[in-house]
PQR file of N, CA, C, O and H, with PARSE charges and radii, in Angstrom:
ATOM      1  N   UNK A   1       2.524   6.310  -3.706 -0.4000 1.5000
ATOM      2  CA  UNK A   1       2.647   6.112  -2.284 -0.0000 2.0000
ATOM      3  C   UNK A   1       2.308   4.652  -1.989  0.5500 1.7000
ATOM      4  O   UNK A   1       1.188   4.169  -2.151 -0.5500 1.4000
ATOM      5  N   UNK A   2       3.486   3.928  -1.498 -0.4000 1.5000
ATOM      6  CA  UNK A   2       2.969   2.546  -1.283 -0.0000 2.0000
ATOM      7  C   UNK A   2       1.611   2.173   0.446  0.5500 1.7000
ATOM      8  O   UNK A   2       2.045   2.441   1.566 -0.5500 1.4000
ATOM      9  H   UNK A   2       4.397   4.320  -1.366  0.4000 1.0000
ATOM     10  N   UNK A   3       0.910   1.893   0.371 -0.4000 1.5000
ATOM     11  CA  UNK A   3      -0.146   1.474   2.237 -0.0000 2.0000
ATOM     12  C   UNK A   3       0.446   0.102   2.493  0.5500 1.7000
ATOM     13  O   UNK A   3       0.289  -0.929   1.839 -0.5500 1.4000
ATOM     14  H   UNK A   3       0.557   1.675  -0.539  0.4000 1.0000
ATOM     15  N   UNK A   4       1.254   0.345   3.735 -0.4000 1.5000
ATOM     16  CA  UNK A   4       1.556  -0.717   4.172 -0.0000 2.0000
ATOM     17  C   UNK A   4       1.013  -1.333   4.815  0.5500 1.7000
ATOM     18  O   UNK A   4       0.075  -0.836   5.438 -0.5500 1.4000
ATOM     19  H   UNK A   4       1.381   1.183   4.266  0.4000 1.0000
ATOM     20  N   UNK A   5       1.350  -2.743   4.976 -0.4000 1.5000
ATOM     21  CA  UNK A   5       0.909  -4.228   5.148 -0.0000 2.0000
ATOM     22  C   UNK A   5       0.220  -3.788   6.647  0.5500 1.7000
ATOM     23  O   UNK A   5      -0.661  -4.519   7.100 -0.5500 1.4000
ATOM     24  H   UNK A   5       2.112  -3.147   4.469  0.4000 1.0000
ATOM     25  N   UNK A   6       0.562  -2.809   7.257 -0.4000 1.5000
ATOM     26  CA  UNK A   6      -0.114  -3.103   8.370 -0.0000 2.0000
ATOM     27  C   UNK A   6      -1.459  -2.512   8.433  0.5500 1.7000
ATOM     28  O   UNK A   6      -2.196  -2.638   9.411 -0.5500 1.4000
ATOM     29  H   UNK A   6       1.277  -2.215   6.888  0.4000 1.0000
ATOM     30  N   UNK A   7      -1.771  -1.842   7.331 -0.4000 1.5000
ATOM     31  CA  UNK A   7      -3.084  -1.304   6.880 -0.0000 2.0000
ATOM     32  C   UNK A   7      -4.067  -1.827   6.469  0.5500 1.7000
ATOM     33  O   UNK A   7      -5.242  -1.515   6.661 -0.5500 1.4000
ATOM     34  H   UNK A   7      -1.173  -1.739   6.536  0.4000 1.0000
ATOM     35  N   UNK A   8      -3.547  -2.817   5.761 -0.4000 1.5000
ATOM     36  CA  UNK A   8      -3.908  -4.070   4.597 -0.0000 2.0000
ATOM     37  C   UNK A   8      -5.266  -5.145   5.892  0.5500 1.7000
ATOM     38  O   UNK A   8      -6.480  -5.271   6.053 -0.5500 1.4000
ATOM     39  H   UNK A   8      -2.592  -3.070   5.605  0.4000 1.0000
ATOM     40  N   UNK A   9      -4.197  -5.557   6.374 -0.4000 1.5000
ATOM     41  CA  UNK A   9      -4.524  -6.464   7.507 -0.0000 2.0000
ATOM     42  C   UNK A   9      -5.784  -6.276   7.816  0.5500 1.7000
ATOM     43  O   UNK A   9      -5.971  -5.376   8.635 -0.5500 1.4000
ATOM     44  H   UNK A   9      -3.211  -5.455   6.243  0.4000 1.0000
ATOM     45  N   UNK A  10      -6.835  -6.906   7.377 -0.4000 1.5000
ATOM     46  CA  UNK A  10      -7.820  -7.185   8.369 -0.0000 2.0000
ATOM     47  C   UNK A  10      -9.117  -6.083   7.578  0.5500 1.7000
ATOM     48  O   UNK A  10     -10.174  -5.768   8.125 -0.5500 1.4000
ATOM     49  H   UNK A  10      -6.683  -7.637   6.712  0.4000 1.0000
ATOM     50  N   UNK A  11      -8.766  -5.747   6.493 -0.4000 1.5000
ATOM     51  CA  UNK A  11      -9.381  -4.838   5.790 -0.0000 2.0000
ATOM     52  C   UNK A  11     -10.643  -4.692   5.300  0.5500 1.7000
ATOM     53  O   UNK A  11     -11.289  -3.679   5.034 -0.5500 1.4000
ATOM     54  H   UNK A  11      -7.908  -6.003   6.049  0.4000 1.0000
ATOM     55  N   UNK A  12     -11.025  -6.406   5.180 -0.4000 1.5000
ATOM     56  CA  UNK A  12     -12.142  -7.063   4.919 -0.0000 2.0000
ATOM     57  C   UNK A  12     -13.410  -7.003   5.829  0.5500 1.7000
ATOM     58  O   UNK A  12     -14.612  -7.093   5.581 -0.5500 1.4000
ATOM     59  H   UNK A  12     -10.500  -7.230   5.396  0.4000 1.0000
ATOM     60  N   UNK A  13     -12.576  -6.786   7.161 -0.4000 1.5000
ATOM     61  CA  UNK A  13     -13.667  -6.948   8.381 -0.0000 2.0000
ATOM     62  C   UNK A  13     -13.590  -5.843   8.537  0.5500 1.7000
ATOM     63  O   UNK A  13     -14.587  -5.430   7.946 -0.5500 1.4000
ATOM     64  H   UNK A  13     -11.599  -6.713   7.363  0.4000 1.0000
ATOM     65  N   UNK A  14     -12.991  -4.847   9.014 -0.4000 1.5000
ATOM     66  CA  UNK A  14     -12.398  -3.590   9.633 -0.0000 2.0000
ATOM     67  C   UNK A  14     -13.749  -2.086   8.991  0.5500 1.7000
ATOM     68  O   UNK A  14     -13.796  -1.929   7.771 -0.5500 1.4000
ATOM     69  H   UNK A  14     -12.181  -5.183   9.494  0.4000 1.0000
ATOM     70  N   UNK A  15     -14.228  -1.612   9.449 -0.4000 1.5000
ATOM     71  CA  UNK A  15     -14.611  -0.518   8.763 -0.0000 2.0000
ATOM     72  C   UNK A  15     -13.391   0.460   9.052  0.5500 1.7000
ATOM     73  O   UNK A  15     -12.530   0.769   8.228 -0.5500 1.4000
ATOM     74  H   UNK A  15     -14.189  -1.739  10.440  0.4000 1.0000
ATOM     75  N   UNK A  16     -13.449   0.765   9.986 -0.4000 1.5000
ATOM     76  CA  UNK A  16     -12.340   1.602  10.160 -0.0000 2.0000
ATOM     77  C   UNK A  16     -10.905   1.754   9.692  0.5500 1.7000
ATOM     78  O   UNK A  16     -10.189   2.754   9.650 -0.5500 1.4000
ATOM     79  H   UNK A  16     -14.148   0.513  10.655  0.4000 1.0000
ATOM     80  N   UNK A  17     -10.652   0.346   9.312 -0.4000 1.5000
ATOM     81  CA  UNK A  17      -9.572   0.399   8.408 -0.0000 2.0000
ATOM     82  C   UNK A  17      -9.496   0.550   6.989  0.5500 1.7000
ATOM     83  O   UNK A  17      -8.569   0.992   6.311 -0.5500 1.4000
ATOM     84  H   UNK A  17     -11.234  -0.467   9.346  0.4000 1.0000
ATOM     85  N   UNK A  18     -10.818   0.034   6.584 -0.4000 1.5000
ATOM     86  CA  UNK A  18     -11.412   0.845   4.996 -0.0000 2.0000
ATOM     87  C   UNK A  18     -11.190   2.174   5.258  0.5500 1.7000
ATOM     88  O   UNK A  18     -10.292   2.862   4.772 -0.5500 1.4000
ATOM     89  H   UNK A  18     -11.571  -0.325   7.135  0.4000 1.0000
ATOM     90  N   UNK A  19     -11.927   2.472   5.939 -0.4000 1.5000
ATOM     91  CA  UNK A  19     -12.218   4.225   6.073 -0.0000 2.0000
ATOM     92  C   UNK A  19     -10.774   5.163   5.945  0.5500 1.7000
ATOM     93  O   UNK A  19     -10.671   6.285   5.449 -0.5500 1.4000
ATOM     94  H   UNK A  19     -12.657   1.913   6.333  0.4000 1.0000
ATOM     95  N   UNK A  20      -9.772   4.372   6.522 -0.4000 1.5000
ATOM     96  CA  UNK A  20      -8.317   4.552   6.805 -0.0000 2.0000
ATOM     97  C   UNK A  20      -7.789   4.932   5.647  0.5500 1.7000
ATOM     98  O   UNK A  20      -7.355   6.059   5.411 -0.5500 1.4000
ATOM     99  H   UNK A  20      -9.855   3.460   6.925  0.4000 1.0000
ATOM    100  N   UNK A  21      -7.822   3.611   4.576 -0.4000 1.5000
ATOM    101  CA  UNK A  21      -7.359   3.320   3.396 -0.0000 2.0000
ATOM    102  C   UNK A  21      -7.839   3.922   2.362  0.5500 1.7000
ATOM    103  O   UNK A  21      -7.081   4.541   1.615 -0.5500 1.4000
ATOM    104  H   UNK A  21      -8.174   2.695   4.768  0.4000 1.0000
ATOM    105  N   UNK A  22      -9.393   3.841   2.093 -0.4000 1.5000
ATOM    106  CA  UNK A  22     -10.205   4.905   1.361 -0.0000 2.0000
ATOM    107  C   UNK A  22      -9.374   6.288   1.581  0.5500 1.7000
ATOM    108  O   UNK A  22      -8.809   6.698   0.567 -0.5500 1.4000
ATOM    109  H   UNK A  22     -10.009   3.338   2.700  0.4000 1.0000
ATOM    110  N   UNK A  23      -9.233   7.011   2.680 -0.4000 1.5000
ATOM    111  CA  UNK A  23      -8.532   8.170   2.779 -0.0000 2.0000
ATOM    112  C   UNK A  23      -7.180   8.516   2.206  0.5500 1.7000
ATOM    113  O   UNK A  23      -6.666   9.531   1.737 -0.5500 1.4000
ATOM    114  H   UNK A  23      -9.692   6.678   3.504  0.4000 1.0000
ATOM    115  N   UNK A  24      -6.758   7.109   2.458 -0.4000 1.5000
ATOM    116  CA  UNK A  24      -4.871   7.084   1.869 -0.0000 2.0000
ATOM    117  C   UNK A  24      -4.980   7.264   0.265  0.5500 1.7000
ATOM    118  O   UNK A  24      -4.190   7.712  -0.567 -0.5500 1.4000
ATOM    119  H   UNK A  24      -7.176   6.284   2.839  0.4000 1.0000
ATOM    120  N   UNK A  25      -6.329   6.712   0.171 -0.4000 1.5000
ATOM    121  CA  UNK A  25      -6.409   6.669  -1.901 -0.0000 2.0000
ATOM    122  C   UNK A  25      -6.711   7.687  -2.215  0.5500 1.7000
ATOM    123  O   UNK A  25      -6.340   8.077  -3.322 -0.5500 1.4000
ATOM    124  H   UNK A  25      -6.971   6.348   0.846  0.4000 1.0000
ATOM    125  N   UNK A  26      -7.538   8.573  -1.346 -0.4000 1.5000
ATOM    126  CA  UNK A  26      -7.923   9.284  -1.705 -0.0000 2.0000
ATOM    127  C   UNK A  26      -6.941  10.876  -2.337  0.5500 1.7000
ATOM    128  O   UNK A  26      -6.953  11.699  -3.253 -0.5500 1.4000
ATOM    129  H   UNK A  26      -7.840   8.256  -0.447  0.4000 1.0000
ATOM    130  N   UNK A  27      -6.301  10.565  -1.270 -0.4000 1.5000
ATOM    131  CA  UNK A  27      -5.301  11.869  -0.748 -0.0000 2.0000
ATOM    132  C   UNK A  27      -4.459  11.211  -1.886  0.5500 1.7000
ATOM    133  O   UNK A  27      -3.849  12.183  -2.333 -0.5500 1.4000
ATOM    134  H   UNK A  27      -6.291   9.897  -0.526  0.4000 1.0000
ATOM    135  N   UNK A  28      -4.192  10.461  -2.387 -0.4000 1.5000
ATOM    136  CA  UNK A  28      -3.197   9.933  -3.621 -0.0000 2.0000
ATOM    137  C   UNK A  28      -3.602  10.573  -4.641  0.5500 1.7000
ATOM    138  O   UNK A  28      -2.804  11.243  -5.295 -0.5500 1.4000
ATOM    139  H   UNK A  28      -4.687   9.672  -2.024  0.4000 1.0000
ATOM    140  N   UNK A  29      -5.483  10.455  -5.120 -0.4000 1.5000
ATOM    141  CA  UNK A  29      -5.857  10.686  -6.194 -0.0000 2.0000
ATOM    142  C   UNK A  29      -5.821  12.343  -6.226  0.5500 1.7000
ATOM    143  O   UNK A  29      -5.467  12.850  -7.290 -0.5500 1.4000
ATOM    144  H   UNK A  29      -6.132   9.910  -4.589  0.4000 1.0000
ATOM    145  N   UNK A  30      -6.102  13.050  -5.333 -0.4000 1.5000
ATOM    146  CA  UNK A  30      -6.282  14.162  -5.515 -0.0000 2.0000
ATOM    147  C   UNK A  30      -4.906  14.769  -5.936  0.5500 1.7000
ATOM    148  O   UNK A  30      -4.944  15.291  -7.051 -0.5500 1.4000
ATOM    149  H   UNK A  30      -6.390  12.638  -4.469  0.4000 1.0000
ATOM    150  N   UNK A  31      -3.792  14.815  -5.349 -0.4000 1.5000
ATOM    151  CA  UNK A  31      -2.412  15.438  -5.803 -0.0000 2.0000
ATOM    152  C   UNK A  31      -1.511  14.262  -6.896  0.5500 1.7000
ATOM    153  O   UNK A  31      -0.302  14.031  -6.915 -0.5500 1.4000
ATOM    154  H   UNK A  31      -3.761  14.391  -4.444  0.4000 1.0000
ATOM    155  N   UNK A  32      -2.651  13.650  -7.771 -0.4000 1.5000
ATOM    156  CA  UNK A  32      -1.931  13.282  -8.573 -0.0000 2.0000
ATOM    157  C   UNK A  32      -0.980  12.000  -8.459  0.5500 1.7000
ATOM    158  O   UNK A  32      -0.435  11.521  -9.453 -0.5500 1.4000
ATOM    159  H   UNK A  32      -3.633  13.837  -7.756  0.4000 1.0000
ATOM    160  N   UNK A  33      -0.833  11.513  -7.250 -0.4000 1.5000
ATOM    161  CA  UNK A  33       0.556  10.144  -6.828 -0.0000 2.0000
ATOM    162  C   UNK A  33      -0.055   8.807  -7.197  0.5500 1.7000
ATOM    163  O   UNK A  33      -1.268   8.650  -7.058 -0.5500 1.4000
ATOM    164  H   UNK A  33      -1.276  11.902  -6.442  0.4000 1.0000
ATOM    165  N   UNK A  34       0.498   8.111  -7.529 -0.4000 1.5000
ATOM    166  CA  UNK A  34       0.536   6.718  -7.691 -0.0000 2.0000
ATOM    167  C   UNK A  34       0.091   6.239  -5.879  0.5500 1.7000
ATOM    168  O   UNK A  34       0.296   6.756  -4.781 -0.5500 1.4000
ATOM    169  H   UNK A  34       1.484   8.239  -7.642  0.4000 1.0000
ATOM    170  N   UNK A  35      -0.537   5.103  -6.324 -0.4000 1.5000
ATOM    171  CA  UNK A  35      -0.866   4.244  -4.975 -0.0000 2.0000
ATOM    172  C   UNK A  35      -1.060   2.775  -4.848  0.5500 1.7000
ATOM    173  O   UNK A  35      -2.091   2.172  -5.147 -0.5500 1.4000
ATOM    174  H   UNK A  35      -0.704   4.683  -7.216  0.4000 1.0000
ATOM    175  N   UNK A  36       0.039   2.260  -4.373 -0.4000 1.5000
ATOM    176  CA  UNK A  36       0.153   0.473  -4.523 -0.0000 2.0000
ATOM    177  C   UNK A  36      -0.196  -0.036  -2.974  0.5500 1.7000
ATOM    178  O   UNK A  36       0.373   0.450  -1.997 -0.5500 1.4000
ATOM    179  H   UNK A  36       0.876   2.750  -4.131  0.4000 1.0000
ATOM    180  N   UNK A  37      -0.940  -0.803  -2.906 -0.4000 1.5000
ATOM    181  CA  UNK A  37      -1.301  -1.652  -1.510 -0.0000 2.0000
ATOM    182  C   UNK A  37      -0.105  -2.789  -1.350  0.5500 1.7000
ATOM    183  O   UNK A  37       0.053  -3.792  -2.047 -0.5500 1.4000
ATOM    184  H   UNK A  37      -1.403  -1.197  -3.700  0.4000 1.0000
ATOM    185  N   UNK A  38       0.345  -2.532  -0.714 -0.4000 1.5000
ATOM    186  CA  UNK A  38       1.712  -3.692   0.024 -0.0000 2.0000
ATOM    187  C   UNK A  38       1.003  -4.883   0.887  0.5500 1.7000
ATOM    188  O   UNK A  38       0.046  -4.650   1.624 -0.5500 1.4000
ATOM    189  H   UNK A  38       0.216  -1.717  -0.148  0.4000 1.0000
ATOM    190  N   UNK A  39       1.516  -6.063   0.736 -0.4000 1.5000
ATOM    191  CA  UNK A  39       1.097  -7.262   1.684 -0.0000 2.0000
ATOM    192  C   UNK A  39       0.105  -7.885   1.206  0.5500 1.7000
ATOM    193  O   UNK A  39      -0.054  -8.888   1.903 -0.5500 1.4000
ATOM    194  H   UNK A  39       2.293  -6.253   0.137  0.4000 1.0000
ATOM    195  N   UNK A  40      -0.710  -7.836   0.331 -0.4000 1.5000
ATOM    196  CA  UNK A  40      -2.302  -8.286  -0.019 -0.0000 2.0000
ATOM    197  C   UNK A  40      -1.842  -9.956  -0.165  0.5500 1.7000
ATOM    198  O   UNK A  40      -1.135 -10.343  -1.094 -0.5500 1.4000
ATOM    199  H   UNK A  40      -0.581  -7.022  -0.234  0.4000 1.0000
ATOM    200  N   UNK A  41      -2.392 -10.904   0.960 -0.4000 1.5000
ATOM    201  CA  UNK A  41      -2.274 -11.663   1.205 -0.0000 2.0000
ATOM    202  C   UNK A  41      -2.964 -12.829   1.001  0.5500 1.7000
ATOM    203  O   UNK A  41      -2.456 -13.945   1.113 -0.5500 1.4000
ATOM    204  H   UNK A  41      -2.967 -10.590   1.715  0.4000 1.0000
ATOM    205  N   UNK A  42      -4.554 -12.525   0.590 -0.4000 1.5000
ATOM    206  CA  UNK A  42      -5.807 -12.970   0.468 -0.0000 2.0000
ATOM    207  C   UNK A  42      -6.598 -12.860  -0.728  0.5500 1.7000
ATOM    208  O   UNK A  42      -5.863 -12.445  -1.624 -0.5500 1.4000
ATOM    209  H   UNK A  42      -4.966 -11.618   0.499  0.4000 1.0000
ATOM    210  N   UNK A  43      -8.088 -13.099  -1.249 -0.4000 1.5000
ATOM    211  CA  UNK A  43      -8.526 -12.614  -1.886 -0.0000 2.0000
ATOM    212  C   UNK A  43      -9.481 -11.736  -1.262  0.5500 1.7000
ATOM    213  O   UNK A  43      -9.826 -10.751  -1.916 -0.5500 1.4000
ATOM    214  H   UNK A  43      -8.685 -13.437  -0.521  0.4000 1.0000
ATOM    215  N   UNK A  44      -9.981 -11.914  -0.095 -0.4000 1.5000
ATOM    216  CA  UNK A  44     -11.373 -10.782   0.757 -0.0000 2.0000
ATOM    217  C   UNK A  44      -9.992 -10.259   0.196  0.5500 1.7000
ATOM    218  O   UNK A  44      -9.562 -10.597  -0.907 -0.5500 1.4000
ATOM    219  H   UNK A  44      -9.702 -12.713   0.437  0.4000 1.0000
ATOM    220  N   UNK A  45      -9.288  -9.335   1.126 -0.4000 1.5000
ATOM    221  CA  UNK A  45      -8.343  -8.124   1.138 -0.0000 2.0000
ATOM    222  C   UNK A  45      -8.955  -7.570  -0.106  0.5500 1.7000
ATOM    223  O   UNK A  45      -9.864  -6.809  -0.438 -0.5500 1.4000
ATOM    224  H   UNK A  45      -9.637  -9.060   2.022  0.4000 1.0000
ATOM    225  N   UNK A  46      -7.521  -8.719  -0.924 -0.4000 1.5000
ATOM    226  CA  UNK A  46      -7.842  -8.008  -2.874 -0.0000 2.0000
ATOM    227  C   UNK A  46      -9.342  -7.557  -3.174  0.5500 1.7000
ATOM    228  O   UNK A  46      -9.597  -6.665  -3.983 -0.5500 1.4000
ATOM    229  H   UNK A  46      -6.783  -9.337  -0.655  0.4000 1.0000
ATOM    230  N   UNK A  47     -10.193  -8.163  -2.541 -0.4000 1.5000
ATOM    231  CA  UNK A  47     -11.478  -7.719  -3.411 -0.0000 2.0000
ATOM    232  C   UNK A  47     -11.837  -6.671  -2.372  0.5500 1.7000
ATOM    233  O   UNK A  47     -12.696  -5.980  -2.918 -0.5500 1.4000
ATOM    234  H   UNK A  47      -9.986  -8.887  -1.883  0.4000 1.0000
ATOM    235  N   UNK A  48     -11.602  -6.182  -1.092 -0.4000 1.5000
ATOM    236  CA  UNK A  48     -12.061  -5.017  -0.498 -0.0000 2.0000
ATOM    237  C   UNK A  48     -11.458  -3.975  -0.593  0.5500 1.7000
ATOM    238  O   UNK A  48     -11.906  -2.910  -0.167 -0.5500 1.4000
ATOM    239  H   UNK A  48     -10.904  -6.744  -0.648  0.4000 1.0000
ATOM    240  N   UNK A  49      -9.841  -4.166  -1.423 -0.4000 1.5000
ATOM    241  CA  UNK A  49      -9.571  -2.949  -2.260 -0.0000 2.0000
ATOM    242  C   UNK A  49      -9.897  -2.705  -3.553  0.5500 1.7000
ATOM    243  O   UNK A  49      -9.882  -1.495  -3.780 -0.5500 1.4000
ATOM    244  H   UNK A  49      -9.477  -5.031  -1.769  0.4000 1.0000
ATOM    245  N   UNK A  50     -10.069  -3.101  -4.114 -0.4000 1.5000
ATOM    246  CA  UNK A  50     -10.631  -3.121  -5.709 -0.0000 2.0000
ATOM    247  C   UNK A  50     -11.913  -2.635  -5.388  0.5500 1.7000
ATOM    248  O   UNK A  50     -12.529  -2.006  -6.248 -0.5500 1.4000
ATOM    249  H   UNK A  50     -10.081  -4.084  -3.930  0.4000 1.0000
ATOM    250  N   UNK A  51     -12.408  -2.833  -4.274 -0.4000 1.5000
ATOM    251  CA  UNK A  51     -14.114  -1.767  -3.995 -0.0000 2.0000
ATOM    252  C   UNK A  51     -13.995  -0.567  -3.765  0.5500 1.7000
ATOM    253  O   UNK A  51     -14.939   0.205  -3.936 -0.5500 1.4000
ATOM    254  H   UNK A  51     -11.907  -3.344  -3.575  0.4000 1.0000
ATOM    255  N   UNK A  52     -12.275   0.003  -3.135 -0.4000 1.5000
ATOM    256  CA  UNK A  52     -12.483   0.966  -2.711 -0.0000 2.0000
ATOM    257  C   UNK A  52     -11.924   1.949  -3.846  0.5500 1.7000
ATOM    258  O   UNK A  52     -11.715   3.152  -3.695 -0.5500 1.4000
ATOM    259  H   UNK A  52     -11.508  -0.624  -2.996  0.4000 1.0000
ATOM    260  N   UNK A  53     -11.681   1.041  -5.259 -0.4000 1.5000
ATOM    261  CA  UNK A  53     -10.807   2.028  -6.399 -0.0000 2.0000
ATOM    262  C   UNK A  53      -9.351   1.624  -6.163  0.5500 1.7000
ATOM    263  O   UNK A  53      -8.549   2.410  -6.668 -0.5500 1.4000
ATOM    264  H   UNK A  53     -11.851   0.063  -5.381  0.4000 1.0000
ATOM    265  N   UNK A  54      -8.941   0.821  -5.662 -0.4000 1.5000
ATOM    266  CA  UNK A  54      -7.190   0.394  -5.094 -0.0000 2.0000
ATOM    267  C   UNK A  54      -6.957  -0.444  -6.359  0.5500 1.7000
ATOM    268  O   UNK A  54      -8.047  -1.012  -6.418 -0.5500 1.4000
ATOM    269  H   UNK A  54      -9.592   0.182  -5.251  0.4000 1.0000
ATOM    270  N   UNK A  55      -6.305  -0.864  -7.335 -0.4000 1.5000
ATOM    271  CA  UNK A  55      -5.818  -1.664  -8.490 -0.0000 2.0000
ATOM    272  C   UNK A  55      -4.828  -1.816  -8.227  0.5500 1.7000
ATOM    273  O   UNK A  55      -4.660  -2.906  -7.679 -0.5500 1.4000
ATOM    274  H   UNK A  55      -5.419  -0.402  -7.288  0.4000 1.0000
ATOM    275  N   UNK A  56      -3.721  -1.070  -8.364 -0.4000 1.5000
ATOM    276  CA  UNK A  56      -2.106  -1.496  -8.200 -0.0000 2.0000
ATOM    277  C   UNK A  56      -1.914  -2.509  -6.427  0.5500 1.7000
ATOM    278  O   UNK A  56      -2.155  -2.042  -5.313 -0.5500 1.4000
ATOM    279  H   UNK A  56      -3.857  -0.184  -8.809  0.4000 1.0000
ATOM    280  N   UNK A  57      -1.471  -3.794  -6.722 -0.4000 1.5000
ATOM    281  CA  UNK A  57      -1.661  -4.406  -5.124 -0.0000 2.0000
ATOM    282  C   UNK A  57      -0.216  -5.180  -5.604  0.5500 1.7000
ATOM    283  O   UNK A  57       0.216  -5.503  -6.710 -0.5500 1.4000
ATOM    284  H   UNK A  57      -1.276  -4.173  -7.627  0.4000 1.0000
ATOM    285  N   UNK A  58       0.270  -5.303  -4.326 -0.4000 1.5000
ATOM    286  CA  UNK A  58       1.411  -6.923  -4.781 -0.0000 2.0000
ATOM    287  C   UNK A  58       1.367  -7.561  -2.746  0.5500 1.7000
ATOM    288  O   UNK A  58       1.201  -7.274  -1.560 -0.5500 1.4000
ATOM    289  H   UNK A  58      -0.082  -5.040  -3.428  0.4000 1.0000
ATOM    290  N   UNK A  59       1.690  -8.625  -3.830 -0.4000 1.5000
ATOM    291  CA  UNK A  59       1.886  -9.094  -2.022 -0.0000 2.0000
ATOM    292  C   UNK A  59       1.556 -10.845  -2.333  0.5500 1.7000
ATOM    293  O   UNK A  59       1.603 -11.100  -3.537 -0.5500 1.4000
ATOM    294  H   UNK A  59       1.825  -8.857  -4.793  0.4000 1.0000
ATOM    295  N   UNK A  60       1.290 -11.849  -1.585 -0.4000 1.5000
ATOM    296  CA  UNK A  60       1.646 -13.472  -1.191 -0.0000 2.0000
ATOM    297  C   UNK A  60       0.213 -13.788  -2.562  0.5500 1.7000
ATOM    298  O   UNK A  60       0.474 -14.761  -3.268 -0.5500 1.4000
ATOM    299  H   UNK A  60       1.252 -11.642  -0.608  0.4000 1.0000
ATOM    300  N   UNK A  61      -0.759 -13.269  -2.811 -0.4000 1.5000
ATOM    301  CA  UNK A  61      -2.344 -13.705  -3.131 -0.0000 2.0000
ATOM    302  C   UNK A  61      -1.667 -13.585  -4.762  0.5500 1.7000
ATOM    303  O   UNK A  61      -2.380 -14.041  -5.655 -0.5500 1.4000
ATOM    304  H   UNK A  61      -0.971 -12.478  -2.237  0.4000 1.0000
ATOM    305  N   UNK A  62      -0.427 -13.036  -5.126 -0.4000 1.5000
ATOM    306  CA  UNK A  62      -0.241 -12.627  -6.787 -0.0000 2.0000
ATOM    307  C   UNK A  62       1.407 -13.787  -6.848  0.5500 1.7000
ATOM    308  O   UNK A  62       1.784 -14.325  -7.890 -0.5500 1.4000
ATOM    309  H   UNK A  62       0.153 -12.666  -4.400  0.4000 1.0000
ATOM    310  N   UNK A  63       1.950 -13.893  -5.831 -0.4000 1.5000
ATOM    311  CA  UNK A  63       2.730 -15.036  -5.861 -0.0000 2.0000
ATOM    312  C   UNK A  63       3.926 -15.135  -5.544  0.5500 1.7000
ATOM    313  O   UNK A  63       4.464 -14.035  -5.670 -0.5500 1.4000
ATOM    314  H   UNK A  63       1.644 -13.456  -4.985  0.4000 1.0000
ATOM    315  N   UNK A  64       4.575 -15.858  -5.214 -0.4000 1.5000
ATOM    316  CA  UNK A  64       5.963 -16.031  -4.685 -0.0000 2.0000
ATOM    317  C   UNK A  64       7.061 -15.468  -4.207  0.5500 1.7000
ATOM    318  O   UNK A  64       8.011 -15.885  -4.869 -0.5500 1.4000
ATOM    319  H   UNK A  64       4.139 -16.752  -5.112  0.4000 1.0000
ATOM    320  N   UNK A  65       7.373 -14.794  -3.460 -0.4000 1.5000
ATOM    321  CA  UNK A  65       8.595 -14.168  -4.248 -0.0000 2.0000
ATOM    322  C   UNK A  65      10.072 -15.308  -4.504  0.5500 1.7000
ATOM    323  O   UNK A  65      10.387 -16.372  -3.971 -0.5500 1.4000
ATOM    324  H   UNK A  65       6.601 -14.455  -2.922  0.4000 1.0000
ATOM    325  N   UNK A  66      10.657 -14.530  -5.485 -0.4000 1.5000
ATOM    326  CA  UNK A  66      11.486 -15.719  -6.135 -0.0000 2.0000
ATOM    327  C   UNK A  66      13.223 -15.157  -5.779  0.5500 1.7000
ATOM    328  O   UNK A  66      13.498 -14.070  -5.269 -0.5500 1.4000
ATOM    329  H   UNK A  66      10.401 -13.666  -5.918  0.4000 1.0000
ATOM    330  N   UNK A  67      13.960 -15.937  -6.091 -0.4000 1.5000
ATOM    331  CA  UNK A  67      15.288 -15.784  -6.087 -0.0000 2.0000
ATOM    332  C   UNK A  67      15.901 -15.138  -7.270  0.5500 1.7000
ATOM    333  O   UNK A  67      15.754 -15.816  -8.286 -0.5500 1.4000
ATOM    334  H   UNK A  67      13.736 -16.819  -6.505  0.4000 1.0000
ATOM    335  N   UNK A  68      16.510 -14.088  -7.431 -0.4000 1.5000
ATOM    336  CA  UNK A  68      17.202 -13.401  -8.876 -0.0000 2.0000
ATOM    337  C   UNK A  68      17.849 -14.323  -9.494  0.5500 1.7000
ATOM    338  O   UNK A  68      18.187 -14.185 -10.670 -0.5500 1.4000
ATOM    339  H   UNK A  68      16.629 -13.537  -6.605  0.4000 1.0000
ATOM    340  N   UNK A  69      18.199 -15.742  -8.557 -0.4000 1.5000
ATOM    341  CA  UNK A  69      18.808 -16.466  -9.735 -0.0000 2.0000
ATOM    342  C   UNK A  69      17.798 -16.933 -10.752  0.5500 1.7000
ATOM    343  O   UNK A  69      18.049 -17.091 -11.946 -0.5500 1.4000
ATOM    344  H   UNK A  69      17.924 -15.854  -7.602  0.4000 1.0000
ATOM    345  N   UNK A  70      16.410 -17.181 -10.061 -0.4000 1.5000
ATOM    346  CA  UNK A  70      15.417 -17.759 -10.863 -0.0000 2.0000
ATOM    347  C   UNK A  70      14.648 -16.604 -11.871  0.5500 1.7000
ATOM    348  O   UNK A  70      13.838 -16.890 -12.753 -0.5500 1.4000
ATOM    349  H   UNK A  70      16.206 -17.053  -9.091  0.4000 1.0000
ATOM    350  N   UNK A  71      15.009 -15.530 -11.590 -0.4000 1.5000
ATOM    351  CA  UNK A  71      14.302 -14.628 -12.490 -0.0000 2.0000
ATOM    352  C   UNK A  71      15.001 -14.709 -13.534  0.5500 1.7000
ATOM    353  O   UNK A  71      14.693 -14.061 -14.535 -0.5500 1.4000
ATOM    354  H   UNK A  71      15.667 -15.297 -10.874  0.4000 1.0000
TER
END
């Protein structure tokens, strides 16, 4: 299940949006689904999911996105 960017946002400060997200992982881990954080823009973010058990992340803080000609 990908948490989108608008979840992401502000995650660092937010309890309530931890609390949000913690829940989204949670409900992932229990029935088994994959769970990637979309948008991670920062490093607070990255490191206030990696507290909450979140690993799979992509988004601007891991790099570029590129052109298929350049891939």
């Amino acid at each position: 299940m990908k948490i989108p960017r608008k979840f992401i946002v502000g995650i660092d400060k937010d309890q309530k949006q931890k609390l949000f997200v913690s829940a989204m992982h949670q409900y992932c881990e229990q029935f088994g689904l994959g769970c990637i954080a979309e948008g991670v823009e920062n490093e607070a973010e990255k490191q206030a999911l990696h507290e909450l058990g979140i690993h799979l992340m992509q988004g601007y803080v891991f790099g570029l996105p590129i052109s298929e000609v350049n891939v």
